[in-house]
Every structure is written in structure tokens, then in C-alpha cells.
N, C-alpha and C positions, 0 to 999 in steps of 0.2 A: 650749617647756617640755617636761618631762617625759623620759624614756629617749631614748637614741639610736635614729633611725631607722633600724634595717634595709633593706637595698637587699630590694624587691619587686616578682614580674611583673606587677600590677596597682595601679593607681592611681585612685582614684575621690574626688574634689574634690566639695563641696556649694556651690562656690563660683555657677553657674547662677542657683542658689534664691534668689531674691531679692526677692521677690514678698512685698507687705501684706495677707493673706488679709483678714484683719476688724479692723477696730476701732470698737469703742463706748466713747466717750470718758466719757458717761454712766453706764454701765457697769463703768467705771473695767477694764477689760478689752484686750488685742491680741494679734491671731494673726499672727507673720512666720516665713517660709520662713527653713530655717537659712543662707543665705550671705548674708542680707542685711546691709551692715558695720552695726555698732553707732553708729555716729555718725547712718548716716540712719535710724534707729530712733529716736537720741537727736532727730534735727531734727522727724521726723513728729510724736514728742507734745508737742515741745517749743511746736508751732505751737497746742494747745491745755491750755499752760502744767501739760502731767502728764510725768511720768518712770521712766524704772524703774534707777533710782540704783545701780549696779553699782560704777560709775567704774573699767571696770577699766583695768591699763597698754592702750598701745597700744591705746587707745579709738579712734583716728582710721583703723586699719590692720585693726583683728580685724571679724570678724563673729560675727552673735550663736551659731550654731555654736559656734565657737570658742572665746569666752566661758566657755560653758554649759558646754563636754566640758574643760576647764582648771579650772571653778568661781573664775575670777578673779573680784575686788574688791577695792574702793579705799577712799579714807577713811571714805564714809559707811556703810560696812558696823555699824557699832556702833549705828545706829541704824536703818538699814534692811534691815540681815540680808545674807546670801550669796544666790542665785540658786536655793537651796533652797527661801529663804525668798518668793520671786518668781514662780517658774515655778507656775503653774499647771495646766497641761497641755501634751505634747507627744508627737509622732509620730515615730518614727525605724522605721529600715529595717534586718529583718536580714538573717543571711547566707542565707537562704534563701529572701530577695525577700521576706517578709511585711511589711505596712507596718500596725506596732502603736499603735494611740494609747490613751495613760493620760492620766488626770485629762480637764481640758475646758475651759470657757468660763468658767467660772463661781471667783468668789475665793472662797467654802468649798465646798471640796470632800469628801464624805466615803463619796465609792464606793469602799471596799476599797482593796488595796494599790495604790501609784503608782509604776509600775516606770519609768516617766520619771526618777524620784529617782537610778536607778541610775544612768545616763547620766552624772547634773552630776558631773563630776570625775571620768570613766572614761576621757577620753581616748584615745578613739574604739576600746577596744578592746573592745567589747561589741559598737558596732553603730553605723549612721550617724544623726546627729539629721538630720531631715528638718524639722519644722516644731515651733516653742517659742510656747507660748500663755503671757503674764505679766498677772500684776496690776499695773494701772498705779497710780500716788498722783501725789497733787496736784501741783505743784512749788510753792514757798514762796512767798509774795508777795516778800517781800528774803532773800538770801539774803548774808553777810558771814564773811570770813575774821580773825580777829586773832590776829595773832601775839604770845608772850607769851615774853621771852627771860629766863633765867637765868646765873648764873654758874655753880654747881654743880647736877649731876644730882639731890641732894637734894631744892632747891627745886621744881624743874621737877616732882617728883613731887607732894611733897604740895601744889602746887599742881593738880595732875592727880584728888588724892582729893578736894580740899576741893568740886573741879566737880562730880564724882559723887555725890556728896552732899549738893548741893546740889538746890534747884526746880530749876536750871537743865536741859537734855536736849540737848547739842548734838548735831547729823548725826555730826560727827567729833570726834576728838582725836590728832591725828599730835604724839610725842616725836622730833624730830632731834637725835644726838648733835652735838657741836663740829665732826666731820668732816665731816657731812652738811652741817649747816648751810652751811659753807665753799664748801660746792660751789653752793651755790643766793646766796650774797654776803653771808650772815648770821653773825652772833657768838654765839656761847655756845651755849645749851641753849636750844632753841626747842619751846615748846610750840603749836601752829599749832590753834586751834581755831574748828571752823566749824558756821555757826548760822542757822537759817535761821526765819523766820514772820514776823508781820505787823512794822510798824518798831516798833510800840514794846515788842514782845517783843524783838528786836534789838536799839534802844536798852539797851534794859536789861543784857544780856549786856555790852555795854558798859564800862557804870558798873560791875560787879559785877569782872568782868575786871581791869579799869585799878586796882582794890585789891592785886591778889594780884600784880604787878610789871611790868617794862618793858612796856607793850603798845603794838603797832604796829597800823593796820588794811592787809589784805592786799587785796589789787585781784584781780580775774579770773585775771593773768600769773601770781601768785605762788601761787591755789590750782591753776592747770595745773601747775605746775612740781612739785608736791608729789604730783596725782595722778596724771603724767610722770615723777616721779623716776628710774624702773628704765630705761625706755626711754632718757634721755638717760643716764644710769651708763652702759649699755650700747654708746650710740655713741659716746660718749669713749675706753673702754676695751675693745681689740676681744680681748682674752682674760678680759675678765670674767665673774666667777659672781656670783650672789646666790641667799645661802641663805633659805629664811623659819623662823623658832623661834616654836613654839607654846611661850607658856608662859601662869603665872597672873596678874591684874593685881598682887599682893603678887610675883611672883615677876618681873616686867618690869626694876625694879632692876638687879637681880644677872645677867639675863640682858646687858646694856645694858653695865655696867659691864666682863662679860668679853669685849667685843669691839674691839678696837684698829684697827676701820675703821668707814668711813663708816655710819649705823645710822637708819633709820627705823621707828619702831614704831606701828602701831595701840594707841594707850596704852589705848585705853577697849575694847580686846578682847583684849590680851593677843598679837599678833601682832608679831614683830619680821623687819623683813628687814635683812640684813648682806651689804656690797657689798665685794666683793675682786677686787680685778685678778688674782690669779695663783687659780686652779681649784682648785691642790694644797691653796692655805690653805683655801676654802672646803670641801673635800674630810675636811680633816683636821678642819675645826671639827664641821663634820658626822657623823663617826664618833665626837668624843667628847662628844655629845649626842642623846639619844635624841629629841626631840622635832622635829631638824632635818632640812627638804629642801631639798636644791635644785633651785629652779623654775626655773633660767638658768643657760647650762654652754657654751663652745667646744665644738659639735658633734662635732668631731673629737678631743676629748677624757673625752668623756662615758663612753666604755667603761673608761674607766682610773681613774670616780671615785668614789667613796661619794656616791651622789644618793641613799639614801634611807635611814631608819635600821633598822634590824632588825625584820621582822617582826612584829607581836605574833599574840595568840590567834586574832583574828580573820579571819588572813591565809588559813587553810584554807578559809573562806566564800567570801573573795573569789575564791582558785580554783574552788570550788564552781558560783560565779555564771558566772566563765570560762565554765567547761566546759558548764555550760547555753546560754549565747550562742553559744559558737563554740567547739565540741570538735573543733575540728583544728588551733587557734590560728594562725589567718591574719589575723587584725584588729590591725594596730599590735604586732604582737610586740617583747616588751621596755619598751615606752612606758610602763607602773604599775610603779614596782618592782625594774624590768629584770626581771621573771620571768613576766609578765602582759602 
């Protein structure tokens, strides 16, 4: 993810770090070294039935490093937040060998500012994450996938509003267009919604569901596949990009509508990502949309492409922060931006 890599004389990997400092499960509380992968973070609390619901791509392959300094997430982000919303405290290293830790152990935290915060989504060009303290949540007693298919984008929506406002609170709400769907062996507009608490909160989702059109129930395979989606795009298509578009839930629509490839959207957060095998289409959608990047790009082609959209006001801060972390820009030059 992120700008092209510049060739550099030093290389320093956090991949070592892999180490479970603390966890209280009681607590609802975990401190791990940042190279520890995310799957065995996901297996440690899973062994006493808590989680820290990220679900990002390449859950089997990243470490939570990696995670953290990308800010990945996956479906359940509408209901359990980004790693903003998670991380409670962490330690990272700068260039000048100081090992600074913000926030702490504890899930409300309100000692002053939490320069950890800067880290999530810096993409290592501030400074190394060294250890990631998160608040853990329960994991659901059952937790069920149903998939709810359409003929036209219309329905698929305002079946998408009538949930939101509804009691109902599912974890997710992933919108595939016709082309996505195809790739995963499904027809029409598929609204894929996932729901988790005791069964007969579950049950009920159900009955309520199976009103508003075709409804299938999805098995374990079919919500990997969905929170998998990018990584297999990916190794089917070895010059693919995928862009992501922030837009409004009212504005999800129209964003959807102008995309003539494969389309997954976080419906219940306004996220869309659009998967293109040729770079240049992703390139070109990207420059005429202001709210689009691309998080996935042929390396070797990344210098040649509009990965990010235009600056706004705030982009003078974010050099500001640069130059405070590292005023000779040696950390991941180019990686935010291509200019950061």
C-alpha cells in the first residue's frame, strides 16, 4: 500500500517483535510487540472468546505493525470503528533512538494528547511502531452472515436504509456490485450483512431480513471471501489497482453507479473500493475524484500514477508533523502522498 518504495541504504523490519507483553482478559485489555502477525493475535483472544475486529485484507499475511501504520479495516469497521478507534496505547521508536510511549493500559484514557494517534495511518514515515496496546470486546456468542440479493442497485439501497433504521445494529453491511458479486459465484446486487449476539438476537435478524428480498445464509467460506476480497482481486490480476472512494451514505449510490468494474462498498460507512486490472483506469478515476486513493498499484508503476487526490488545507500540518519526526526525511520517503 501506499507510494512507491524508494531504493534505501538502510532497512530496519519490526518483523523480530513478536512477543505477548500483557494481557488481561478481564480487563478487556492486550499489549503485543508490533511484528506479531494479526492472525496470532486474532488466535490468542480468540482462545478466550474476545477480539479486536479489524478484519483487515491480508489478515493471514500482515502483522499488527502493519495493520496500525496502513489504518486497514474490513467489514466490521461500522460497528467497531478503525484502529483509531482500538488502539489504546503504543510505543514506537524515533529517529533519534527515543522509545516514546502514549496512551497506556487502560480503555478510557484521558492523559493529554495521544501522539500514538499519529502513527495509525502514517505509514511508517514518522517513526517505527514498536509495541500496540488495544482494547479488547467480547466476541459474539453466534455470530451469522446473510446475504440479501437484488436485481437493481436501487432495491439493494433502500434495503440498506430500511436496516439503519431500523433496532436492528449489524457488525457490517458490505454492497457488491453485479461484477463483484460474479467473482465470488453470486448474481445481482448483493447486500452481504453480518450480525452477531446471542441466537435469538440472530434469529431475529433473520425473520426481519428474509422481508426485504432473496435472502441466503452465508457460512464462515463466504464471509472470508468478502473480508479476502482485495487480496484474491489481487492474485488473479497481476497488474491490478484498487482504488478506495470516501463518500456519503446518501452519496454511495451515485458513487456505485459510476463505476463500470467490480465494486465493494462498506454500505453502513460510506466506503467504496473499485478493482481495475489496468492501473491507468484506476489512475484516471482517481484524478477525477477528489475523495479517491489508491491503496493497491503494480509497484513498478506507482511513479507514473495519480495515487492520491490533491492536497487539501491541512496538508501544510501534515508536513509540519514530518518535519518534527524526521527533518531530513529519511523514513519511507514518498510513501503519504508521494511528497511525505
Amino acid at each position: 500500500m501506499g507510494g512507491p518504495i524508494f531504493p534505501s541504504d538502510i532497512s530496519i523490519a519490526t518483523t523480530g517483535l513478536t512477543r505477548l507483553l500483557s494481557y488481561e482478559p478481564k480487563d478487556l485489555t492486550v499489549s503485543v510487540e508490533a511484528g506479531m502477525p494479526y492472525a496470532d493475535l486474532s488466535r490468542i483472544l480468540a482462545e478466550n472468546n474476545q477480539m479486536v475486529p479489524l478484519d483487515p485484507p491480508f489478515a493471514d499475511q500482515a502483522t499488527v505493525g502493519g495493520v496500525i501504520s496502513t489504518n486497514s479495516s474490513g467489514p466490521r469497521r461500522r460497528l467497531y470503528g478503525t484502529a483509531r478507534d482500538l488502539v489504546i496505547g503504543m510505543t514506537f521508536a524515533t529517529l533519534e533512538g527515543k522509545l516514546v510511549k502514549s496512551g497506556g493500559m487502560v480503555v478510557k484514557n484521558v492523559a493529554g494528547l495521544d501522539m500514538g494517534k499519529l502513527m495509525i495511518g502514517s505509514f511508517g514515515t514518522l517513526a517505527a511502531v514498536a509495541v500496540v496496546n488495544f482494547k479488547v470486546l467480547p466476541a459474539p456468542q453466534v455470530e451469522r452472515l446473510f446475504l440479501l440479493s437484488f436485481d437493481a442497485l436501487e432495491a439493494a439501497l433502500a434495503a440498506r436504509d430500511k436496516i439503519l433504521k431500523s433496532v436492528l445494529q449489524p457488525s457490517g453491511i458490505d454492497l457488491l456490485n453485479r461484477l463483484a458479486a460474479k467473482i465470488l459465484g453470486w448474481s445481482g446486487y448483493i447486500l452481504a450483512v453480518q450480525a452477531g449476539g446471542n441466537a435469538a438476537v440472530v434469529d431475529r435478524y433473520e425473520k426481519e431480513l428474509r422481508a426485504m428480498g432473496s435472502l441466503e445464509i452465508g457460512d464462515a467460506a463466504a464471509a472470508t471471501q468478502i473480508q479476502q476480497f482485495t487480496p484474491r482481486y489481487l492474485a488473479a490480476h497481476e497488474n491490478g489497482a484498487i482504488a478506495r472512494i470516501s463518500c456519503t451514505l446518501a452519496g454511495l449510490g451515485d458513487a456505485v453507479r459510476a463505476l463500470n468494474t467490480p465494486v465493494l462498498a462498506r454500505a453502513g460507512s460510506g466506503v467504496c473500493y473499485a478493482y481495475f486490472d489496468d492501473p491507468r483506469a484506476a489512475s484516471e478515476m482517481a484524478a477525477r475524484t477528489q475523495d479517491a486513493i489508491i491503496d493497491f498499484a503494480p509497484e513498478i508503476q506507482k511513479s507514473k500514477l495519480n495515487l492520491w487526490p490533491k492536497p487539501g488545507p491541512d496538508f501544510e500540518l501534515m508536513k509540519r508533523i514530518k518535519q518534527m519526526f524526521d527533518p531530513e526525511n529519511l523514513l519511507n520517503r514518498g510513501r503519504l502522498y508521494s511528497q511525505i
